[in-house]
C-alpha positions as CSV (number, residue, x, y, z in Angstrom):
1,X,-8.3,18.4,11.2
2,X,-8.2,19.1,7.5
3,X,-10.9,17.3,5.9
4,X,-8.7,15.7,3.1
5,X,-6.7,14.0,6.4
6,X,-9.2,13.2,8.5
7,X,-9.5,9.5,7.6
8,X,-5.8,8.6,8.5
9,X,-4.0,7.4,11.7
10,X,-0.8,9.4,12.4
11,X,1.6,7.0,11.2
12,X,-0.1,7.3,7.6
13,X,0.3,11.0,7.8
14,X,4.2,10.7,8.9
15,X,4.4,8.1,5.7
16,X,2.6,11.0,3.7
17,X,5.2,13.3,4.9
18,X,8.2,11.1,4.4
19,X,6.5,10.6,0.8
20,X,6.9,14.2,0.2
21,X,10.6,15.1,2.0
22,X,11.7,11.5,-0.5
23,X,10.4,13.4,-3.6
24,X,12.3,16.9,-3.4
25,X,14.4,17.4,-5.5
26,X,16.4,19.5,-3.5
27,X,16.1,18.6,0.1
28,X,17.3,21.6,2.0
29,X,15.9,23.2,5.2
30,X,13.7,25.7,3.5
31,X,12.4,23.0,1.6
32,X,11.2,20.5,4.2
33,X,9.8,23.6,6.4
34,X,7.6,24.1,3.4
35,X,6.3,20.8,4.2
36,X,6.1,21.1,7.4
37,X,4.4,24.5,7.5
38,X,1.8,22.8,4.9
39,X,1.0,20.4,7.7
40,X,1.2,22.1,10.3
41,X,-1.7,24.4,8.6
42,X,-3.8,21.3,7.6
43,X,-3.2,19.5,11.5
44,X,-4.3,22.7,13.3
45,X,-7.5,21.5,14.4
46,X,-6.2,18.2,15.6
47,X,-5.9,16.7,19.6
48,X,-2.7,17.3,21.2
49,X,-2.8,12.9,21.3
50,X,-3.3,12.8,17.4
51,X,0.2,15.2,16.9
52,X,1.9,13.5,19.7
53,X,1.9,10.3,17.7
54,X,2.6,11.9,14.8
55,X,5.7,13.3,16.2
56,X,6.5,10.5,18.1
57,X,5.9,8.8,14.5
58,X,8.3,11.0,12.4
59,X,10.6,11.0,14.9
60,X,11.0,7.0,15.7
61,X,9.9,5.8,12.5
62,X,11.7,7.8,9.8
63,X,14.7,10.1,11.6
64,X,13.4,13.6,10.9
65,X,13.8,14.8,14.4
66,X,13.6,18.8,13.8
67,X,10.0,18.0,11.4
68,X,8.7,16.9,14.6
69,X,10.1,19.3,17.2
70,X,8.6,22.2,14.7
71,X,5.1,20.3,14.2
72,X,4.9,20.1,18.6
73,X,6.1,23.7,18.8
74,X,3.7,24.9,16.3
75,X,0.6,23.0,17.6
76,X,-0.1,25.2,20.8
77,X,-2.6,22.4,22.6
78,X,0.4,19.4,21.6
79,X,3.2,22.1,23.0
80,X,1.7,22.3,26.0
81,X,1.7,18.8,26.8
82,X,5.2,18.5,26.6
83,X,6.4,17.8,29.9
84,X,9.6,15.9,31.7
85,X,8.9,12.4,30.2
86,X,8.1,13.8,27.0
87,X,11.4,15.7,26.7
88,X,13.5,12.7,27.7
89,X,11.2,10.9,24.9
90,X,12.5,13.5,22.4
91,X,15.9,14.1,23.8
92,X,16.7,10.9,23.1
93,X,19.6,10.4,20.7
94,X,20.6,13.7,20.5
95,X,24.4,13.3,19.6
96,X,25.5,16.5,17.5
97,X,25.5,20.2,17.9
98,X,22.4,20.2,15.3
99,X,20.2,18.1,17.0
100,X,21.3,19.4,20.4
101,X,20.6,23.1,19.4
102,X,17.2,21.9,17.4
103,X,15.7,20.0,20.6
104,X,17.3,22.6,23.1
105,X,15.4,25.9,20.8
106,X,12.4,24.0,19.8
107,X,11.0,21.9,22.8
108,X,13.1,22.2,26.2
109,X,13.9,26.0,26.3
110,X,10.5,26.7,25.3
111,X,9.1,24.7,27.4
112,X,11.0,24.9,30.3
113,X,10.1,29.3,29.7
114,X,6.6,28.5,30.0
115,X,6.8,26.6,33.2
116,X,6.3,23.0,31.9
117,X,8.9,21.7,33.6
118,X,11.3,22.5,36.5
119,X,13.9,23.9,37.0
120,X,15.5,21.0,38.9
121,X,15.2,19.0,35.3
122,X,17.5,21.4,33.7
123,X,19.8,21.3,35.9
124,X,20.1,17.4,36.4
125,X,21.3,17.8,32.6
126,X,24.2,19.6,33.6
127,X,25.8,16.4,35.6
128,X,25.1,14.2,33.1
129,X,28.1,12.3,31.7
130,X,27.3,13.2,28.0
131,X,27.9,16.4,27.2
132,X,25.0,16.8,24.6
133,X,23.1,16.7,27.4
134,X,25.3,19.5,29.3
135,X,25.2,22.0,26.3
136,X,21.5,21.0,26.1
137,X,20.7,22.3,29.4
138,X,22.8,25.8,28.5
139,X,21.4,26.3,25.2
140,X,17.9,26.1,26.7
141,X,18.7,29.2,28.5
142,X,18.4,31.0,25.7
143,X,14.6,30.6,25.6
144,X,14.7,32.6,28.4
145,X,16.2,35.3,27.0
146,X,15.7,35.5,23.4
147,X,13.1,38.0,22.9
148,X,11.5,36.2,19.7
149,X,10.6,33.1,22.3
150,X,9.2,35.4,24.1
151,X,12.1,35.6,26.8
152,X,12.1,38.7,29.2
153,X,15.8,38.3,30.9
154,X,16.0,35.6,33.7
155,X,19.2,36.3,35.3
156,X,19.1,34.0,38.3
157,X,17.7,30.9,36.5
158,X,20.1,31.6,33.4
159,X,22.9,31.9,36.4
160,X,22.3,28.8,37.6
161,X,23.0,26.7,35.0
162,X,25.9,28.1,33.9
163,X,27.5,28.0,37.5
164,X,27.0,24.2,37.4
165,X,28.9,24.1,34.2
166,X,31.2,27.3,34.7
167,X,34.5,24.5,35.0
168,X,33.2,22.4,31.7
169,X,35.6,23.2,29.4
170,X,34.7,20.6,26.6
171,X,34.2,22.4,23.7
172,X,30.6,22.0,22.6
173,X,29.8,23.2,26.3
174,X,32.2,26.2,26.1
175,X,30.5,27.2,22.8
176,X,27.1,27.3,24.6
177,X,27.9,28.7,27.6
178,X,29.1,31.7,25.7
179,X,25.7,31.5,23.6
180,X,23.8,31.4,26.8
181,X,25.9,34.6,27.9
182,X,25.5,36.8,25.1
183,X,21.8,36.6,24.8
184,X,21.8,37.7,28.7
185,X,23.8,40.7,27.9
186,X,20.7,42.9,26.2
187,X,18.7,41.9,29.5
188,X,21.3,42.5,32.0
189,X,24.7,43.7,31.0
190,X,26.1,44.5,34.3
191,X,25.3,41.2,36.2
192,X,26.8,39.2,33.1
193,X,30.2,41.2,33.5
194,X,30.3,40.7,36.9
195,X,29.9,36.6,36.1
196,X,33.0,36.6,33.9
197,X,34.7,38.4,36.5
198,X,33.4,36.5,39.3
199,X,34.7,33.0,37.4
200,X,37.8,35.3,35.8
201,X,40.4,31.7,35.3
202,X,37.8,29.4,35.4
203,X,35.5,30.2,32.5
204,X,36.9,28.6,29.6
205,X,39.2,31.6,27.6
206,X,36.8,31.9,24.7
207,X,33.7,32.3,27.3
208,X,35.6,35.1,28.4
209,X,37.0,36.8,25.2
210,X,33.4,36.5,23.1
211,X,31.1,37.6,25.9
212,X,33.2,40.7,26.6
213,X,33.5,41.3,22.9
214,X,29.4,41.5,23.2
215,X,29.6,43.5,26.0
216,X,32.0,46.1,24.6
217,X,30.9,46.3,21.0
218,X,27.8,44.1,20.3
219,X,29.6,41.9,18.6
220,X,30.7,38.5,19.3
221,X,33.7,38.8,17.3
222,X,34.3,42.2,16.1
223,X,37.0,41.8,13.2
224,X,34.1,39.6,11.7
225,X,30.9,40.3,9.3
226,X,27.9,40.2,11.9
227,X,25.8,37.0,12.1
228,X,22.5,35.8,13.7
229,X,22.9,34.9,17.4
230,X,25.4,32.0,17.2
231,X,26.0,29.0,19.0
């Protein structure tokens, strides 16, 4: 640990944090990263149990959920203690499409890529009767196929999930499950055309319509200025 924060408990640390995020002027994304990143930088030598608290910390104690997926994720020793209990720790509350997508790219994907948890964890999110927890389990496919988490194509595990939630048609889980589709297509563009056909009137229209847009012209929606893979 940085020298200068050696002396203080992790719930001093998260009040030093929430100290600094208080006195932006402009609290933006970029800005709190900057904090974040300082930290992370300064808490690199630390115990995975000394940034486990601290997340736990941030996260219970003052609301920024995201500072504290991005402090685990950056921390490789704290990562790789992330496990089933610790997800369901973290999951908790998750309620919006940012915090879904935040939790889903940050911890479970990533973790669930590296073998931390099973696959049977995954896919118990699928039947659950909130559907942040549905999209949560699609959009942590796309760990397995994004090439900047390190994702090499996973076809059959990717599969899977979306086959549990290919009659979902609630709109949060249509918008992922087209997510989780399009990042498959750069791995495997043939089995994901034969999916849409294979579930042709039961994937949700716009499932349909955007992943075959990617298919033909790389695009999820052509007639549009191209963005960052989209949720």
């Amino acid at each position: 640990m940085n020298q200068a924060l050696n002396q203080y408990q992790p719930g001093e640390i998260a009040s030093k944090i929430d100290e600094e995020i208080r006195a932006l002027s402009l609290r933006n994304t970029p800005n709190v990263r900057a904090i974040r990143c300082k930290y992370s930088r300064m808490l690199k030598q630390s115990s995975p149990e000394f940034m486990l608290k601290l997340a736990r910390s941030l996260f219970k104690d003052y609301g920024y959920r995201w500072v504290a997926y991005e402090l685990l994720q950056g921390h490789r020793a704290a990562f790789e203690q992330i496990g089933e209990a610790e997800l369901e720790e973290f999951g908790h509350g998750i309620d919006s499409w940012w915090t879904v997508d935040a939790f889903a790219r940050t911890l479970s994907g990533p973790a669930w890529l590296n073998g931390q948890v099973p696959d049977e964890l995954i896919q118990h999110w699928t039947h659950s009767d909130d559907l942040w927890w549905r999209r949560a389990a699609l959009v942590s496919t796309v760990a397995l196929n994004l090439r900047s988490h390190g994702g090499q194509g996973d076809v059959e595990r990717t599969f899977k999930i979306c086959r549990l939630l290919v009659d979902d048609h609630e709109d949060m889980v249509v918008k992922a499950m087209s997510w989780a589709l399009r990042v498959l297509v750069i791995h495997d563009a043939e089995a994901v055309e034969g999916f849409l056909n294979d579930y042709d009137g039961v994937l949700a229209a716009r499932v349909q319509r955007e992943v075959r847009n990617k298919l033909i012209t790389g695009l999820k929606n052509p007639s549009q200025k191209q963005n960052p893979p989209s949720r």
